[in-house]
Structure formats: C-alpha cells, structure tokens
Residue, then its C-alpha position, 0 to 999 in steps of 0.5 A: x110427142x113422147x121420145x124414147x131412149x133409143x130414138x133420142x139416142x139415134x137422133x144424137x148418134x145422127x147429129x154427131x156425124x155432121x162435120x160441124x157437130x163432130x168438130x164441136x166434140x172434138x173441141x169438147x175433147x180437147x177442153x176436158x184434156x185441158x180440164x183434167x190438166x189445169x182443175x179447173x171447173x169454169x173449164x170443165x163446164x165450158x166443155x159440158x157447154x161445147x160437148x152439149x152444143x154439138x148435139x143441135x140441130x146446127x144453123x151453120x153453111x155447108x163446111x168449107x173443104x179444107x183439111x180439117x173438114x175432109x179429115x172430120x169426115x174420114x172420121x165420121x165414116x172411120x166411125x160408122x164402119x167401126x160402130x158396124x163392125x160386129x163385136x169379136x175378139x179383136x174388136x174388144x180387144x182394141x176397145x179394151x186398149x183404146x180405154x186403157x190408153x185413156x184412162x192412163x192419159x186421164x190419169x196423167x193430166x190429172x196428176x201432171x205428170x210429165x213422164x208418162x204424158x211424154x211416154x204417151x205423145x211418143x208412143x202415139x208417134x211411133x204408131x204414127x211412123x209404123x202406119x206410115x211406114x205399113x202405108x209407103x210398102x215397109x214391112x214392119 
C-alpha cells in the first residue's frame, strides 16, 4: 500500500492529538531543552527516540483524569482551533513572536546564559500574572 506525504502527514498530525501521544512530545520538548543546555548528544538521541515514539499507535489505557490529562487536552483542542484559524496578520504575528521567543530560549540554553534564561522565566510569569488578572475582571 503506497502513502503519500499528506496522508502520512495527517496520520501523524492525528496521532499527536491522543493525550498520551501529546504527553510524549512534551517530554520530548523538555529533553531538547535539557539537550541544548547539558551538549549532550545520548540526551538528544534520547529525545529523537521519545519525540519519535509519539507517533505510534499507543497500546496504552484510557488516560487517567487527572490535571496533566485535562491540561493535555485543553492543549490538544488549544491547537486544533489555532491550526483552524486562517492565517491573518495577527496570526502571523503571534507565530512570528512565538518563534522569536524560541529561538532566544534555544540560544540561551545553549550558551547557558543565565540572564537571558531568567529574563525569559520572568517574562513568561508576567503573561502569567496579566492572563490571570484579564481572567479575575482587572483591566490591564
């Protein structure tokens, strides 16, 4: 049986929506991070082997409901409504952002550089506190 490229693309786009799967890509996230900040490649093929896994087909029981499960899930439909959405100037520019954020994170681990990785953990709890505050009726 012959797959083509968007077939396959869907099947993996399909499978990365299941909680355990997603949960799997996120560990994945996280051992780059640690890759990029400890150079070490048996860590980065360790993440290629992790990020990989999550395409399968997973054996695996129904998901417990616990907060990681319901938080993979308000992720998993977080980004089916953004993959939705059509591209317009704000969804480009939050892309855009969104890069650029990961790229200087990237950067930073690499380098380990402990200012610009602790202007980034504050940066990320200042949206933190502004969504909370938008979310409790305090106009920014």
């Amino acid at each position: 049986m012959t797959a083509t490229p968007s077939e396959i693309f869907d099947l993996a786009v399909k499978r990365h929506r299941l909680p355990w799967n997603w949960t799997l890509h996120t560990a994945a996230l996280a051992g780059f991070a640690l890759t990029l900040l400890a150079h070490s490649p048996l860590l980065f093929a360790a993440s290629l082997i992790v990020a990989g896994a999550g395409f399968f087909e997973p054996d695996l029981p129904t998901p417990p409901d616990n907060r990681w499960f319901r938080l993979a899930a308000r992720a998993v439909e977080w980004e089916k409504n953004w993959a939705a959405a059509p591209w317009n100037r704000h969804k480009v520019l939050r892309f855009a952002f969104v890069l650029l954020v990961a790229l200087v994170a990237a950067w930073a681990l690499w380098t380990r550089d402990p200012v610009v990785l602790a202007l980034l953990a504050a940066f990320a709890y200042l949206v933190y506190v502004v969504r909370d505050n938008m979310a409790g009726g305090i106009d920014p």
